[in-house]
N, C-alpha and C positions, 0 to 999 in steps of 0.2 A: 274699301274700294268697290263701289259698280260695274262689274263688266258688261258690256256691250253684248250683241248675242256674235257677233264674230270675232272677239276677244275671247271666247270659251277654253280654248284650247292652252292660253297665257294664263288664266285662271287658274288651271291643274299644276301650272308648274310653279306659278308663284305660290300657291296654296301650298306643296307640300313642299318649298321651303322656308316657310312660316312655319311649318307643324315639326320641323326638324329642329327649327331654332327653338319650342317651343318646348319640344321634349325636352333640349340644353338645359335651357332654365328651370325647369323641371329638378332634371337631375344633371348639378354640377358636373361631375364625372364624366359624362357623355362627351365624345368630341365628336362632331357631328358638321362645322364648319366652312370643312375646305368640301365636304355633298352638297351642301347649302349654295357655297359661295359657285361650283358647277351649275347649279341649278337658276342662279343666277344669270352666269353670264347665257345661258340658254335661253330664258327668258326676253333678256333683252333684245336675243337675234331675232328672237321671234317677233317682238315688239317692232322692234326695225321693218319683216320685213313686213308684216301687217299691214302696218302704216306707208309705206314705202309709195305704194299707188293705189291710193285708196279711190273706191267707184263715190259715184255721185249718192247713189243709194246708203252707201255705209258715212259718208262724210256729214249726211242728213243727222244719222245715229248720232257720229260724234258730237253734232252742233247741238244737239236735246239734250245731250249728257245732263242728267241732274248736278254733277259735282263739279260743272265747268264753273269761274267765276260767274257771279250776276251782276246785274247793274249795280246794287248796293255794295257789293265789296269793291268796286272800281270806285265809286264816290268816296266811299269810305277811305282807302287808302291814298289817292289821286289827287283828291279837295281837299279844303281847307276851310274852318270857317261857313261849312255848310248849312245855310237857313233853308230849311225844308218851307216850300211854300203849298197851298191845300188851297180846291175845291175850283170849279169854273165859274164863282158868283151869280149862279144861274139853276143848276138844281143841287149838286152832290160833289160830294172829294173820289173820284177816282184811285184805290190804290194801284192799279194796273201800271197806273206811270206816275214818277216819283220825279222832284224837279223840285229847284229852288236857287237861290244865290250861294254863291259859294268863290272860293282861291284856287286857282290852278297854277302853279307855279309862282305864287303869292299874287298874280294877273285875276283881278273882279272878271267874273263872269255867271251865265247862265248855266243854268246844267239840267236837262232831261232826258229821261229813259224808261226804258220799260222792265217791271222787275217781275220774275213768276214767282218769287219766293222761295225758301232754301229747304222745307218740310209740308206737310197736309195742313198743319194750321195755317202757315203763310201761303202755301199755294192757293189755300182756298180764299184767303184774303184778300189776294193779289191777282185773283182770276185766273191762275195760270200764264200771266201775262198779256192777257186778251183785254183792253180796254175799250171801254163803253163810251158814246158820246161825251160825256164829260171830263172825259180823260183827255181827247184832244181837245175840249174846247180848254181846258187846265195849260196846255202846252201852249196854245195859242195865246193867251193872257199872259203866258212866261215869256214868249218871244215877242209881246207886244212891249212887253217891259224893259227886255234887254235893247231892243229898238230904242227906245225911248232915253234910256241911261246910254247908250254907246259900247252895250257889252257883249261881248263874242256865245254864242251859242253854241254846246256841246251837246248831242244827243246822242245816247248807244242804244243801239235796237238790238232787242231781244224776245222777240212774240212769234207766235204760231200764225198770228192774225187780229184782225180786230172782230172782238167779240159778234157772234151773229144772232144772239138773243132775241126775244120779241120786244122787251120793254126797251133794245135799244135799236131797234129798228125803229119804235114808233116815237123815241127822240129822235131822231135824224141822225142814225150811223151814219152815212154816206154823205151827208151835206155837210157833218164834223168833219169826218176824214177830208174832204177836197176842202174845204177852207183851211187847216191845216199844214194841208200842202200847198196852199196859195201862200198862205201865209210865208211858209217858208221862204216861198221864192222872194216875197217882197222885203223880209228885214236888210234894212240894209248897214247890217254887222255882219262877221266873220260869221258863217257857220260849216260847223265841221261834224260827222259823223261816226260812230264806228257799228259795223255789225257783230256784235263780239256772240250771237249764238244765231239762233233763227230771224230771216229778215222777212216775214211772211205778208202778202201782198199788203193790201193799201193802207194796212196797219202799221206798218212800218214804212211804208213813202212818206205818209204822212210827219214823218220827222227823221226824214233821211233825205230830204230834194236838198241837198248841201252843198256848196261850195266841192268842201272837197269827201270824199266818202271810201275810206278805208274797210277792210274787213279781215277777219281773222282769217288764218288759215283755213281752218275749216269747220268756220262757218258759212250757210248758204244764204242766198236773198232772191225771192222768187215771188212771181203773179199769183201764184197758188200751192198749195203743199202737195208732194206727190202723190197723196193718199187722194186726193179732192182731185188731181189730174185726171187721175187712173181709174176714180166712179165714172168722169164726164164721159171720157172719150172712150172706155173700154166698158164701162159700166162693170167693173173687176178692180176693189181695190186695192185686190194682192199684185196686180201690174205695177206696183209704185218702185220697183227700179227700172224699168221699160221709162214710166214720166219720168224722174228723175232722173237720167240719161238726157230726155228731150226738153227739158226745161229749162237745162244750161244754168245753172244755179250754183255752181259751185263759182268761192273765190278767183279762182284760177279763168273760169271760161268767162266771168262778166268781168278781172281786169282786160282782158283782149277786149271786150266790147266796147270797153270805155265805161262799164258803170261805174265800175273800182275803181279809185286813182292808188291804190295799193295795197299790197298784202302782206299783213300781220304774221311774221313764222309764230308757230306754236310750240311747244316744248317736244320731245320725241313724245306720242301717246295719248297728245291732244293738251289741251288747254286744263283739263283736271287732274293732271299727272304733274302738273308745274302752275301751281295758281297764282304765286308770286310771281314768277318770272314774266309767266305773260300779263298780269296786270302790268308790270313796269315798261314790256313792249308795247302795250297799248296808252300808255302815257307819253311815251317815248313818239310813238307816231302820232298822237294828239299835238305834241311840239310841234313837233315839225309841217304838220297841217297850218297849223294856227300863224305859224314862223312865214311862210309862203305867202299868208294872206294878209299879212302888215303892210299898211304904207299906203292900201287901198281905199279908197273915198268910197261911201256908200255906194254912190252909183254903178262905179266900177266893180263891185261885190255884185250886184245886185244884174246886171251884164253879163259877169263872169258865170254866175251859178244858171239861169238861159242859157245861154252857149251853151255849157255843160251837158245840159239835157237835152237840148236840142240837137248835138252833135252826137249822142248814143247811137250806138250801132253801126257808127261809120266805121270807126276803126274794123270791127271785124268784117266789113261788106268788102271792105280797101284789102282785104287780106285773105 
C-alpha cells in the first residue's frame, strides 16, 4: 500500500500491526492478536476520521493515487468482447488514450479513455496519461464510428492534462483538443462520461462535453492543476492548496454547479482501498446514465448535451 503524505500517521499503525502478525507467523507460539486486532480497529478510526472532510488540496492526492483503478482495469473488468482499436490514420497510435469497440452489459458500444499506466514501463508508455494530438484525433475517428453504427460512447477521464510538448504543439494540440470536443457535442448517440481520477483541463473536456458526466468521489475536474494555478497567479507553486480551494474542483462543489450530474461514493480510504468495489459502482452509474438516455432520437441527444453546457453555472449562481 502507498500512503498519501497525510495518511502518515495510519501508516505507523497499520505497519506495526502487520509486524505483529508477522512475528506470529514467525513464531507459532506468540499470541499477539487480540494487540493486532486493537490496532486495528484504531486504524480504521483514524481512516474515518482522515477522510471524513477531506480539503480540496488532499482530494487532488487521493485522485493521483497511483494504486486507484485506471482506465484499463474498468474496461477490463466492465467490457466485454473488447476490440482495441489504434492510431489517427494520420500520423501515430497514441497510447495515452486507449478506445475500441467492446459489450457493456452485452449492449455494442464505443468505449474511450485515458490510461497513465500501472508502473515506470507503462507510465512512460502511456505518457503518464497526457495525450498528444493523435490521441484525440484517435478519439474522434472512435466517435465518428460510433456515430455512424448507432452506438453509445463511454469515456473515463483520467489525465493530468493534454500533453504540452513541442512536437505536439507543432501538430496542433489545441486544434485536436476543440475538434474533439466539437465532436463530442455533434455525435448524435448516447454519450456518457465518468471522471474516475484527475479531469485536467482541455485534456479531458475533450472527451467528457457528455450527455451525462459522473465523477468519483474524490476525484477532481479542473481548467488547470493546482500547481500550474499557484505559478500563475502567485508565481509560488507551493500556494496549491490556496488554488485548489479557489478552483472549485472537487466532486462535490462542480455537482452544485451542474457540471456533475453525480457522485460516485468511494470505498472508506478512497478508491485504492476497495478497487473492486468501486469498479462495480462505477458500472453501476454507467447503467444508469446510459438507462436515462434511451428512447432519445439523435437530435434530442444532440440538444440535450448544449443545454447541458450551456446551463453550467446556473445552478450554483441560483443558489
Amino acid at each position: 500500500m502507498n500512503y498519501l503524505e497525510f495518511e502518515k500517521p495510519l501508516a505507523e499503525i497499520e505497519g506495526k500491526a502487520e509486524e505483529l502478525r508477522a512475528m506470529a507467523r514467525a513464531n507459532p507460539e506468540m499470541d499477539v492478536e487480540r494487540e493486532a486486532q486493537a490496532l486495528d480497529r484504531k486504524a480504521e478510526a483514524l481512516l474515518r476520521d482522515l477522510y471524513k472532510g477531506l480539503s480540496a488540496w488532499r482530494k487532488c492526492q487521493v485522485a493521483r493515487h497511483p494504486d486507484r483503478p485506471h482506465c484499463r482495469d474498468y474496461i477490463e473488468t466492465l467490457f466485454t468482447e473488447f476490440t482495441p482499436l489504434a492510431g489517427d490514420r494520420n500520423f501515430a497510435d497514441d497510447h495515452a488514450i486507449m478506445g475500441g469497440l467492446a459489450r457493456f452489459n452485452d449492449r455494442p458500444v464505443v468505449v474511450i479513455g485515458q490510461e497513465k499506466g500501472h508502473d515506470t514501463k507503462s507510465r512512460i508508455e502511456r505518457n503518464f496519461g497526457m495525450a498528444r494530438p493523435e490521441g484525440y484525433r484517435k478519439a474522434i475517428r472512435l466517435m465518428d464510428l460510433a456515430h455512424r453504427f448507432g452506438l453509445p460512447v463511454i469515456t473515463l477521464i483520467d489525465t493530468p492534462g493534454a500533453y504540452p510538448g513541442k512536437g505536439a504543439e507543432e501538430r496542433g494540440q489545441s486544434e485536436a483538443i476543440a475538434r474533439s470536443t466539437q465532436k463530442c457535442l455533434e455525435v448524435a448517440v448516447p454519450l456518457v462520461s465518468v471522471v474516475i481520477g484527475e479531469g485536467g483541463s482541455g485534456g479531458a473536456v475533450a472527451l467528457a462535453t457528455a450527455n451525462r458526466l459522473a465523477m468519483l468521489e474524490h476525484s477532481v475536474y479542473s481548467v488547470i492543476s493546482p500547481e500550474g494555478c499557484a505559478s500563475i497567479l502567485w508565481k509560488d507553486a507551493e500556494k496549491m492548496r490556496e488554488a485548489a480551494e479557489a478552483l472549485r474542483l472537487t466532486a462535490q462543489d462542480l455537482h452544485k454547479l451542474g457540471v456533475a450530474d453525480r457522485i460516485i461514493p468511494e470505498p472508506l480510504g478512497g478508491a485504492q482501498r476497495g478497487r473492486e468495489a468501486t469498479v462495480e459502482a462505477v458500472g453501476k452509474a454507467i447503467a444508469a446514465m446510459l438507462k436515462e438516455l434511451d428512447g432519445k432520437d439523435g437530435a434530442a441527444l444532440v440538444t440535450d448535451r448544449r443545454a447541458k453546457f450551456l446551463n453550467i453555472g446556473a445552478r450554483g449562481l441560483a443558489a
